[in-house]
N, C-alpha and C positions, 0 to 999 in steps of 0.2 A: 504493500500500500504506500508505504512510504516513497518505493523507485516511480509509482504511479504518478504520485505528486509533484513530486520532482519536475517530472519530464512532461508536465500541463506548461504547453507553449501558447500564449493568446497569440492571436493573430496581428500582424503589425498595425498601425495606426496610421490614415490616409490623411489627405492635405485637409485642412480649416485653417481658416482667415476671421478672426473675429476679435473686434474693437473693443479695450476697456477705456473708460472715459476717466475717464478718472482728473616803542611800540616798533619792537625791530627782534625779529628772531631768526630767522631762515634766509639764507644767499640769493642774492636777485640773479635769474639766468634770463632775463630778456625781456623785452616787451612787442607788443605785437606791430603788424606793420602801419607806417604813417600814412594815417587815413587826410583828410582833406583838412586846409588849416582851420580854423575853428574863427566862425564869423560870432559878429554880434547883431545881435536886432532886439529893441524895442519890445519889453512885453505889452501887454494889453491894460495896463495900469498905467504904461507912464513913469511908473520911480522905480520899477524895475526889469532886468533884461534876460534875455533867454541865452545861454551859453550851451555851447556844443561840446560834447563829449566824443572824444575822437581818440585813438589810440597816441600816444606819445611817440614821434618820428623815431626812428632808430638810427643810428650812426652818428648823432649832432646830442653834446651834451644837454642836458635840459635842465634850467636854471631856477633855482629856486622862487616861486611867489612871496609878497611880503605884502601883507598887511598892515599899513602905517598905524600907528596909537596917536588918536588925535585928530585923524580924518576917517572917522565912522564909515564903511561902506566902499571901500575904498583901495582894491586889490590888486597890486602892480605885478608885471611883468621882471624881475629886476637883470640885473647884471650878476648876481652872486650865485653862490654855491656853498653844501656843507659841506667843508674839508673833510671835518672828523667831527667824531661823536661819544659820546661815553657813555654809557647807558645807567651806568651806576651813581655819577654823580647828575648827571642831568647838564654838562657842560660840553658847549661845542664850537668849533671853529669856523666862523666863515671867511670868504675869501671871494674875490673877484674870479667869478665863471669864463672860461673859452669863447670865445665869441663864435657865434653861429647864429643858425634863424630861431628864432625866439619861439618855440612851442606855444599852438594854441592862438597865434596873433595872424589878423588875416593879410593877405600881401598885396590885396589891395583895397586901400582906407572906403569904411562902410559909411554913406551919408547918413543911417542913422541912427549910429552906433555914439554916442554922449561920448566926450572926452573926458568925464571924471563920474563920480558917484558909484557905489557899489563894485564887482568885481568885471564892472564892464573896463577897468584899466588898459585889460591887455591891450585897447587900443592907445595905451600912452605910453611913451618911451621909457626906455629900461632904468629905472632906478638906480641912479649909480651913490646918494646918499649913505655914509652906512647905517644897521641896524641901530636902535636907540629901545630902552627899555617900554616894551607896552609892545611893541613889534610883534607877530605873529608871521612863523616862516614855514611853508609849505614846503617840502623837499621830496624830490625823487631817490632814491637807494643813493648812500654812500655809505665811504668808509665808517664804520663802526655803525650805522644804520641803513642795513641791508635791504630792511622793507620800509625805508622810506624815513621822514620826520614830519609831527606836525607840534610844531611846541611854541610859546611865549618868552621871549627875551624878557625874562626877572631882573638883570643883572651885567649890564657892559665890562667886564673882567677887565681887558686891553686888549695891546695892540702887543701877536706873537711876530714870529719871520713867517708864521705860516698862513696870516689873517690873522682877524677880531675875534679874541675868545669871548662869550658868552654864555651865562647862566641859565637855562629852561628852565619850565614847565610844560605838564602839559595841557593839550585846550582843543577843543572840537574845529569841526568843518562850519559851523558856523559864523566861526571868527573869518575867514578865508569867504566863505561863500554868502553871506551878508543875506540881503535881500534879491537877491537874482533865481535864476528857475535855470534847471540844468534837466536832461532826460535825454539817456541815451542805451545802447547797446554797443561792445565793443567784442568782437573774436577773439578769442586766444591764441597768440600764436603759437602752433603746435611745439617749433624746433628752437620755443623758449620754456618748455618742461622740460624740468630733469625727471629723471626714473631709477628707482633704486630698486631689483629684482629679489625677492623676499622668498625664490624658489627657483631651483634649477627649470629652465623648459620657458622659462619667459623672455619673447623676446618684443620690441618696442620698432615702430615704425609712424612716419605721417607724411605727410606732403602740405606744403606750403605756397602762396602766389607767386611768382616769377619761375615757376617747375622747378622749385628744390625741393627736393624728397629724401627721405632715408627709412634704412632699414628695409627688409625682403619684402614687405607687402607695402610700402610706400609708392611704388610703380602702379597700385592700384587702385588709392585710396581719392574720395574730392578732396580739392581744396581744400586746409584748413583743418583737415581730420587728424587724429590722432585715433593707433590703435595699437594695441597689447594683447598677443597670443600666448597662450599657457596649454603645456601639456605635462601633465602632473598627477601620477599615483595617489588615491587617496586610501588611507584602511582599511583592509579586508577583513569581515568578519571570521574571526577563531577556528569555526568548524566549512570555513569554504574549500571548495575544491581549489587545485592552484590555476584550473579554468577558468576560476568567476575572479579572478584578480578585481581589485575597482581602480577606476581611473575616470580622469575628469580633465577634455580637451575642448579647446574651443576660442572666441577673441571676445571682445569689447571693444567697440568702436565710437569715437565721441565727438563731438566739434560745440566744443563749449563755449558759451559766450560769457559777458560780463554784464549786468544790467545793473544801470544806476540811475536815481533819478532826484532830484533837491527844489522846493519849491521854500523860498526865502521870503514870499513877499508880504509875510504878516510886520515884518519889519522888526521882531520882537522873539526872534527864533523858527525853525522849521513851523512852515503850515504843514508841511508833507515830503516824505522820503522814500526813499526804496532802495534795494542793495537787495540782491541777485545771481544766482546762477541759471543758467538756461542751456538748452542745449540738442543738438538730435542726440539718438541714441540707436545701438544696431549690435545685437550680439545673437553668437552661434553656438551653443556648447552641447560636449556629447558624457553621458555619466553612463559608464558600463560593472558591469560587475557585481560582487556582492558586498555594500559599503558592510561597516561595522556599525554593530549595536550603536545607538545615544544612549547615553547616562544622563538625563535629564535634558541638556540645554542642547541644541543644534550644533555640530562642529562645526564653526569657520574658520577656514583656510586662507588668511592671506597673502595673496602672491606677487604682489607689486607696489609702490610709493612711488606718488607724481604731488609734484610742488613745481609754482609758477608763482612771478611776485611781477604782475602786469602793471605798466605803468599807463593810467587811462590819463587823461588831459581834458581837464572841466574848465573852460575858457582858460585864465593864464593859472586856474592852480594845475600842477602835477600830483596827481591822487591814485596811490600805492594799494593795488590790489593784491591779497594773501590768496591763493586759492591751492589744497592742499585738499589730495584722495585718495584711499586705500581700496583695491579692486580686490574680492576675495570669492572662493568658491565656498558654497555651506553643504554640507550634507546633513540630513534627519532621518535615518533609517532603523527598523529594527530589528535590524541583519539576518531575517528567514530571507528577504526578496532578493532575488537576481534579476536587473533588468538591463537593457539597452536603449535608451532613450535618447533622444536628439532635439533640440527646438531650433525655431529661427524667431532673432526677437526682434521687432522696426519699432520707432516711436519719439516722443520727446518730453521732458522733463522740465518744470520750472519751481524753483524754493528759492524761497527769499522771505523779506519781512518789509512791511508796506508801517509806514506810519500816517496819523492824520492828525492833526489839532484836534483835541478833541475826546479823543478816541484811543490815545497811542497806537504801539504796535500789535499788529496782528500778522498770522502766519499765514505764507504764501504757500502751496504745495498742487501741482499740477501736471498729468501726464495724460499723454495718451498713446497706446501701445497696441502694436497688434501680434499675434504669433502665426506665423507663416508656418508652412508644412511640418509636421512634427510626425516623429517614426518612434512607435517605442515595443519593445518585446519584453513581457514578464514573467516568470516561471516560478512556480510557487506561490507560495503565500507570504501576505506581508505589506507591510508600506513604506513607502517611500517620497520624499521633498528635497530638490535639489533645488538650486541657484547660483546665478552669478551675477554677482553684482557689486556697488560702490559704495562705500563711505565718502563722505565730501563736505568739503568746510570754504567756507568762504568770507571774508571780515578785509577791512581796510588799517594801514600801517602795522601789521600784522596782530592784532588782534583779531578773533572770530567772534564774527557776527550771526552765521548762519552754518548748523549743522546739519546734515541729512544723510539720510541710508537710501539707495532703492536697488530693489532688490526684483527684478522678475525672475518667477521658479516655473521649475516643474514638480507635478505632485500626482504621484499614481500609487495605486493599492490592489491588490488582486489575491483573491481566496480559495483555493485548491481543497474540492476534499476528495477522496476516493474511499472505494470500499470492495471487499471481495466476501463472497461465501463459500461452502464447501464442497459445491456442488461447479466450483470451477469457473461464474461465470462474476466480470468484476464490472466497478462502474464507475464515473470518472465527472465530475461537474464542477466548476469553476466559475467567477465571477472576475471583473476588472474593472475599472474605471481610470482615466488622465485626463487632467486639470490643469490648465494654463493659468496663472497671474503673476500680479506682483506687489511688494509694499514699496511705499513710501513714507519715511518718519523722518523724523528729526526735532530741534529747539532752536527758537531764537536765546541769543548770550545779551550779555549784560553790555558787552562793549559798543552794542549798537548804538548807546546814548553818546559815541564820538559825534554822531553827526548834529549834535549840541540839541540832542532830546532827552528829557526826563529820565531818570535811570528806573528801571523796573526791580521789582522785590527780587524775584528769582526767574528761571529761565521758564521760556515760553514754549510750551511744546506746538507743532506744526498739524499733531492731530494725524494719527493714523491712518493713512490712504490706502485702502487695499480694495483690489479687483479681483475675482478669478471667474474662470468661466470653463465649463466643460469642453474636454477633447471629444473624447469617447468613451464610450461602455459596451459593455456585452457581457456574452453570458456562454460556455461554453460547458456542450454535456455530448458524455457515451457511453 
């Protein structure tokens, strides 16, 4: 009875298509590529201006913003730079920046773009003044602040051979972005992640605009994509044959953007924010074998670290994006099943945290996903839940602001009994079922009040988003 059971093969699983609706730590390895220079226009009010969020040019140093104390509203363009930084006393060096084209400034003069008030400055020439206490300095990644600066001159220290040393603090997007409206989307550029492989069998590829590509599937890949292929043994349950090995092969494919958005014009701190990630998404994975028992909690497997400290450009300030994700395989098994399963997964993902006067933050969390052809064989009895998917974090001068998990699985289960009498004649019936979804979770952090909003008690969860939807079933007898 038992070889009966055993060798109960359901029949494989055909194609379905169907829709769920559903402040400096880490090394800067790039920013993505220079989008168009960043105009000004006039908001709808009158006293304040809509600024464009455009990637930070790449090859041309990009110079620090300053905020004078003493002209309320009032956001330059400057001539400087942080030399150096110290993180522990809060003291830093500036100095006279490289000359280049000034990030964020348009290159040809806007008629109706104000020549002063609010952070509509970029269209005034580069501040060559030095810092004076009350100053607030916007900074891209330097030395000893790698994800960026946004802090408040406390303290004119002097004059080294390296630049004006200075005392900080620190202080919000607020002071930098005044009363102005900023809303944008920016890409990430792929061949500015680093990847730290966390398992033999992973390897990293993307393709980028002007056809630079890397790594073996980068020949393949759009624009803009980044992708990570993993093939990786997972535990074999105890009493498996050394046939039913388990393993778990397959990619993750992503083209993640940045979304940010700042509405200043209550004049009196944010009327409204937003901070974002967004993104397509596309993954393949195949889970064979007979995984091992769980002991309570689901095992995850992580196979990769990707970190990117993107420098976006919100008219003249330069604003350091943290974005930091761990891609992991999970198994839930309880190591009678042997199966062979396969998915194809298409879709996109949005998490972030929206604020409003009023109302504060609330969590953002949105996908919609479909599962393309899916093949799966099970033999025996048992159940089983697989996945692959991301952890991901995303916050500005590198603190986090927004965490999320999503995770689309597969999940099959199937029930074998047999029986025999003695008169020779036996009997054999079986049941199955596969189920396609995915979750989505996460919290908004405390640090989102950078962008000079109310600090919340504790963190904010995003609210559980989960989809599934049936493969197939059936029912198998003789």
């Amino acid at each position: 009875m038992r070889m009966l059971a055993r060798r109960l093969l359901l029949p494989g699983l055909t194609t379905l298509a169907l829709t769920a609706t559903g402040c400096s730590s880490a090394p800067h390895t790039g920013a993505a590529d220079a989008a168009a220079p960043a105009t000004l226009a006039p908001a709808g009010d009158g006293t304040s201006q809509q600024l464009d969020v455009a990637a930070a040019p790449q090859g041309t140093p990009t110079p620090a913003a300053v905020a004078r104390a003493g002209a309320k509203g009032r956001t330059e363009q400057s001539s400087f730079k942080v030399a150096s930084y110290d993180q522990a006393s809060g003291r830093a060096v500036i100095a006279k920046a490289p000359q280049g084209p000034a990030p964020g400034k348009s290159t040809t003069p806007s008629a109706s773009a104000k020549p002063s008030g609010s952070a509509s400055a970029s269209a005034s020439p580069p501040a060559d003044k030095p810092v004076a206490v009350g100053d607030v300095i916007a900074s891209a990644p330097a030395p000893g602040a790698p994800n960026g600066l946004l802090a408040k001159v406390t303290e004119v220290v002097g004059k080294t051979d390296r630049g004006t040393e200075v005392k900080t603090a620190s202080t919000t997007l607020a002071a930098v972005l005044n009363d102005d409206k900023a809303d944008g989307k920016v890409p990430v550029d792929p061949s500015s992640v680093t990847v730290e492989p966390l398992l033999k069998g992973v390897t990293f590829s993307w393709a980028k605009t002007g056809g630079v590509k890397f790594g073996p599937e980068g020949a393949k890949l759009p624009l803009g994509n980044l992708r990570l292929d993993v093939n990786a043994a997972v535990d074999t349950a105890p009493d498996a044959p050394a046939s039913a090995g388990a393993s778990v092969s397959g990619f993750v494919q992503l083209a993640p953007q940045v979304e940010f958005s700042y509405d200043g014009s209550g004049g009196s701190g944010p009327r409204g924010a937003f901070l974002g990630m967004s993104g397509d998404w596309s993954s393949q994975w195949k889970l064979q074998g007979r995984a091992a028992a769980s002991t309570g909690a689901p095992k995850r497997i992580p196979f990769a670290k990707l970190h990117s400290a993107p420098v976006i450009q919100v008219g003249p300030v330069p604003v350091v994006v943290n974005l930091d994700m761990t891609c992991y395989v999970q198994v839930e098994a309880d190591g009678r099943v042997t199966l062979d399963v396969q998915q194809d997964v298409k879709g996109d993902f949005k998490v972030g945290g929206t604020y409003a006067l009023g109302k504060g933050w609330t969590p953002v969390s949105q996908s919609n996903v479909k599962s393309t052809p899916v093949t799966a064989t099970v033999t025996a009895s048992g159940k089983v839940k697989g996945a692959l998917g991301a952890e991901a974090s995303v916050g500005l001068y590198g603190a986090v602001g927004v965490s999320a998990d999503f995770a689309p699985y597969l999940r099959g289960e199937a029930d074998a009994k047999a029986s025999a009498s003695s008169d020779g004649k036996t009997s054999l019936s079986g049941s199955w079922a596969l189920y396609g979804g995915f979750d989505l979770s996460g919290n908004l952090h405390l640090q989102l009040s950078l962008f000079g909003t109310p600090l919340f008690e504790r963190k904010i969860p995003l609210g559980a988003l989960n989809r599934e939807w049936a493969l197939a079933s059936g029912h198998a007898e003789r």
